[in-house]
N, C-alpha and C positions, 0 to 999 in steps of 0.2 A: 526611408519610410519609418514610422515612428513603429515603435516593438508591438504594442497594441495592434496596429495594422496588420502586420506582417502573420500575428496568429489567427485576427479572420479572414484576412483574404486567401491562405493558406484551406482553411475551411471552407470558404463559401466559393472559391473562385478555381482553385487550382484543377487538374485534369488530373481524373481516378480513377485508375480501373480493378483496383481494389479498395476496401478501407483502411490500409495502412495509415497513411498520412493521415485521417483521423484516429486510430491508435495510435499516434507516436503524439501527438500533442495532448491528448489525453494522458498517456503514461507519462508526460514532462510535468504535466499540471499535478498528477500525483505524485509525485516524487517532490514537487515543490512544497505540497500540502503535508506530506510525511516527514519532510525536513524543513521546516520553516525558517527556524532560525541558523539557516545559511545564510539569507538576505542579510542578516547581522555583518556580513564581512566585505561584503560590496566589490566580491569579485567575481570571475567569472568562474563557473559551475562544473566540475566534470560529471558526468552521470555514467555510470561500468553500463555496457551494451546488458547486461545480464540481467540486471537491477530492471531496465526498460521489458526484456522478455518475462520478467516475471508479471509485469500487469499488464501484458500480453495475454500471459496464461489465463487472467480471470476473465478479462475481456473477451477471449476469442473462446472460452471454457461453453457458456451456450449453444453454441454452433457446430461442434462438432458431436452429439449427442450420433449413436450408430445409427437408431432406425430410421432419425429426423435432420438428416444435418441441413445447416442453412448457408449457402453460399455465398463469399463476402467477394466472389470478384468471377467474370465470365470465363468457364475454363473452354481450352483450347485445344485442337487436334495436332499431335505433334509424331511424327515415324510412326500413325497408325494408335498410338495412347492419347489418351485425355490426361494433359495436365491437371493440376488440382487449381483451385481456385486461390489456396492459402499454400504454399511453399513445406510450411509445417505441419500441414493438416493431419498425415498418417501417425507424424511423432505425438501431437496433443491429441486425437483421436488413443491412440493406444495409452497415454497419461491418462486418461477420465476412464477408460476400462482395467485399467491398473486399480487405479481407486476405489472405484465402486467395487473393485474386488475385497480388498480394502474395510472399507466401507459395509458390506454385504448386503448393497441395495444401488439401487437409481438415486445419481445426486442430485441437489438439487442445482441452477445456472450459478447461485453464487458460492458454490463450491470450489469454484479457481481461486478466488481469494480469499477462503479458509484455508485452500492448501499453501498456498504462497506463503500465508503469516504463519501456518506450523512451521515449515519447510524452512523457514528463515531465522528462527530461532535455536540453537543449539542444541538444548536440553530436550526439546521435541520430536526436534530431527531423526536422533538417534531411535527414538520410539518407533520409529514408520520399517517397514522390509528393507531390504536390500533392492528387492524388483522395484519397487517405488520410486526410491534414490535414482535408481538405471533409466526409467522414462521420464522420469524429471528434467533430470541434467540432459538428456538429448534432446527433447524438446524444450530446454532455453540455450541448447550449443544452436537449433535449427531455427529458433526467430531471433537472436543473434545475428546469423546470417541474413535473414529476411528484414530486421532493423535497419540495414544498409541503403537498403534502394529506396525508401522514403525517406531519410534523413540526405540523400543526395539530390531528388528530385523536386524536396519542398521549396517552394518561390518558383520563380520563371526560367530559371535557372542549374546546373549543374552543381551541387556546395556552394547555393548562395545565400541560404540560413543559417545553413550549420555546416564548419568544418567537417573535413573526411576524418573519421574515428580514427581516432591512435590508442594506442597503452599510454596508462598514465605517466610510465616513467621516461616516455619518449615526448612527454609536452614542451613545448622551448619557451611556455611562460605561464607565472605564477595564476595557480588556482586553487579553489578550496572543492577536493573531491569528498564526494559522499561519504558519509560513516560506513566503513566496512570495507569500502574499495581499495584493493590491493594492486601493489605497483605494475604488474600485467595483466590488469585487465584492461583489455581497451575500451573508452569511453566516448563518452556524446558530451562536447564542450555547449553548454547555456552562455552565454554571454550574459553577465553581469545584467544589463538593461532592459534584456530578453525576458529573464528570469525574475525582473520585480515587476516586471508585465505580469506574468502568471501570477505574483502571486498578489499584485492587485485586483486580477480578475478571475480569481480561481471560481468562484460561482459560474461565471458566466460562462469563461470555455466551457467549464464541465455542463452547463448547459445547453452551450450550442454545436459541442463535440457528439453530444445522445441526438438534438436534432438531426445532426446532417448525416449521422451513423445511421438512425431508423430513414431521413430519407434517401440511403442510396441502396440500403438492401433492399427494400420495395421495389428498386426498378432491377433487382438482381433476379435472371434467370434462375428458378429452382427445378428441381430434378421434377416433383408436383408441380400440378397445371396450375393452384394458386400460388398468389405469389407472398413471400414475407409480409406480412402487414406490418405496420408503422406500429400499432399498438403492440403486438407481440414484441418487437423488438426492442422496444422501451421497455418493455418490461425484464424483459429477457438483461437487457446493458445496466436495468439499477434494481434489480435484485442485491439481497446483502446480507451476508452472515448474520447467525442470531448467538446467542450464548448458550447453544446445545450444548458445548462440550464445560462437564463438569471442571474446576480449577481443582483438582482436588489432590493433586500434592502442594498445591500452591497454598490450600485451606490447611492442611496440616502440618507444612511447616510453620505456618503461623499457630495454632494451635500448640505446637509445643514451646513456642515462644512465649505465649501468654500459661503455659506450665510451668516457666521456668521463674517468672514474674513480670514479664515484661508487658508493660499498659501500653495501649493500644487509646488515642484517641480520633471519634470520626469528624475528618477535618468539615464537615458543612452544619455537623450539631452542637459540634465540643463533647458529645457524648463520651463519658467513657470505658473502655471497652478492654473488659478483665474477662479471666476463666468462668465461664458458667451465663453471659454477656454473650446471646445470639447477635453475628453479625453479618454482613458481604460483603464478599472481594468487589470493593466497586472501580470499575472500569473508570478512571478520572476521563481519559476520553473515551467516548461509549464508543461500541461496535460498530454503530451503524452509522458514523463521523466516520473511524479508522478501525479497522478491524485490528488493531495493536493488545497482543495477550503479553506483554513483557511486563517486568516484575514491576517495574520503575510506575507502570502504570495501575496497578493494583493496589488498594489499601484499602483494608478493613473498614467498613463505614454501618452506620446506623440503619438497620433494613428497610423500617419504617419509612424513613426518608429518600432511603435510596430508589425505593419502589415505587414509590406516591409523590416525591416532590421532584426528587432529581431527573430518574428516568432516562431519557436520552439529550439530556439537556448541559449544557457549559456553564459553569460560576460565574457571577459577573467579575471584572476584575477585583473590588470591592472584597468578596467571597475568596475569590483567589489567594490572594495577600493577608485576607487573615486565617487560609488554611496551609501556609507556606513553613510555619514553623511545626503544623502537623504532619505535613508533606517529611521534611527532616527526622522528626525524630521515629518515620516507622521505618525510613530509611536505615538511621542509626541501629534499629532492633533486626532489620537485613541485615543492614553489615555483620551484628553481632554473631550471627549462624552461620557454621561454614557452609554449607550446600547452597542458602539463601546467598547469602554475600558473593560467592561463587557464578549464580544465576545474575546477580543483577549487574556486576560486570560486564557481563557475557550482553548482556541485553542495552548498559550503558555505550559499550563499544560500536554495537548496529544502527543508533541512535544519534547521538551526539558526536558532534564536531570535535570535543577537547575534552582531554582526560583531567582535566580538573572538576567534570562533572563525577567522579569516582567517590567525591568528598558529599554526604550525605548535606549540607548546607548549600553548595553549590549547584548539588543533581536538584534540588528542593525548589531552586532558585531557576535554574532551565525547563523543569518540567512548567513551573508557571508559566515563564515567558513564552512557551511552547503550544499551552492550552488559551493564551490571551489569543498569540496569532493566528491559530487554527480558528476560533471562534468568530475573531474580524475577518479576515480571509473570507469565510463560508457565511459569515451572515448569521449565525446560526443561534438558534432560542435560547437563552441563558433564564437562569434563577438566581 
């Protein structure tokens, strides 16, 4: 069956009694989407089970709301208890009351992948409590575990998609693993063929993944006599981070960069952009594409522009390549600052495949190829 196939009939055909199996080819499509230029190596893909719970957590982050939860599979009477619907439900349920503790209010549904992209960043990490840290990591040890049983029963089959997860360093043939993924974590082998499926059809799963997501919770019994509506739940699955949170060590270490002397130009105006020179960190891929706050993605740009023309929109390639030497040298001006240079390390390593991206020409050079593919991939508005 051609790879194409094999990811709708999985969706439209296969037997569900929860939504896993539509979260798991949603979180592969995201992970395709967040690392694109893997396809560059034409081999087959490990994905860390972890990596997948983590857009678990934004996905399933809706649903377990206390006073309102929404149930994503029929629970069951077992020795006198009612099973849960979701495996991990009490760990992510206590993760989202952690937060909003946190937080000191009611989150909003795309609050699971605001927390996913602090939580995976270093520098951020460290910001959050210790209690935080503690329901985090037990609710991605507990869909983890619950990753298993869809990754075994997707197709008609027992492991007839996808091999049974191993640790990376127990793989007996060559693959190219995620950025980040460390030799004991066990992962989710993509097959090379699999994986330029996704990422030729990354629109379209992700569209027919939110379809068949809001139509199976609608037939899902809820604790209320109504039932999930279709509409709630589409709204609920693409909800999406906004740029509430200020950058604002990220504004001031460039600020004392441009104290020290270092010029700053915005790669879509050629503007240039010295002390006393109002600018914004602009997101080269916007929030509401990828919710990515890493350094490598941030540089200084002309407000005017950023506000009123750019917006939520991608360069055309054209704009790309001739903002790729600006891309470089705000890099070069990271590099120059220990703390900065230190961060974007930190942030090149979660990122990119080869540590030749470290070299401010090269990183300069993958962040374009990175935002060309994202933008074909998705289809997406360009200026």
């Amino acid at each position: 069956m051609l790879a194409r196939n094999v990811i709708s009939s999985i969706l439209k055909h296969d037997a569900k009694i929860t939504s896993y199996k539509i979260a798991l080819l949603r979180a592969i499509n995201d992970v395709v989407l967040n690392f694109p230029d893997l396809q560059l190596y034409q081999r087959d893909v490990a994905i860390p089970l972890k990596l997948l719970a983590q857009f678990w957590i934004a996905y399933y982050w809706p649903f377990v709301q206390s006073e309102q939860p929404i149930f994503q599979g029929q629970r069951s009477l077992f020795k006198g208890e009612i099973r849960n619907d979701m495996t991990f439900r009490p760990q992510l349920t206590a993760l989202r009351q952690e937060w909003e503790q946190v937080l000191g209010g009611v989150s909003r549904p795309s609050d699971g992948f605001f927390l996913i992209g602090e939580l995976r960043v270093p520098r951020k990490y460290t910001k959050y409590p210790q209690s935080l840290h503690q329901a985090y990591a037990e609710t991605v040890a507990s869909i983890e575990k619950a990753l298993e049983m869809p990754i075994k029963y997707a197709g008609l089959g027992h492991w007839e998609v996808f091999a049974k997860p191993c640790k990376l360093k127990l793989l007996d043939h060559p693959v190219i693993a995620v950025p980040g993924t460390q030799l004991e974590d066990k992962c989710l082998i993509v097959e090379a063929n699999l994986w330029q499926a996704f990422q030729e059809m990354s629109l379209w799963v992700e569209a027919l993944c939110i379809h068949e997501w809001c139509l199976f919770s609608e037939k899902v019994q809820q604790e209320s006599p109504q039932r999930a509506e279709r509409g709630l739940i589409y709204t609920l699955l693409t909800d999406r981070p906004d740029n509430r949170r200020p950058l604002t060590w990220e504004r001031n270490q460039v600020d004392l960069l441009l104290m020290e002397g270092k010029e700053f130009i915005c790669p879509w105006t050629e503007k240039r952009i010295v002390p006393g020179i109002e600018y914004h960190l602009d997101h080269l891929v916007p929030v509401s594409v990828i919710p990515i706050n890493e350094l490598w993605n941030l540089l200084p740009a002309d407000p005017k522009f950023n506000s009123h023309k750019k917006r939520d929109r991608l360069p055309s390639l054209m704009r790309l390549q001739t903002a790729q030497p600006y891309f470089e040298l705000a890099y070069q001006h990271y590099s120059s600052s220990a703390l900065l240079s230190t961060a974007l390390q930190e942030d090149i390593r979660i990122r990119f495949p080869t540590s030749d991206a470290m070299v401010p020409k090269t990183l300069a050079k993958a962040v374009v190829n990175l935002i060309e593919i994202v933008a074909s991939s998705r289809n997406l508005a360009r200026f």
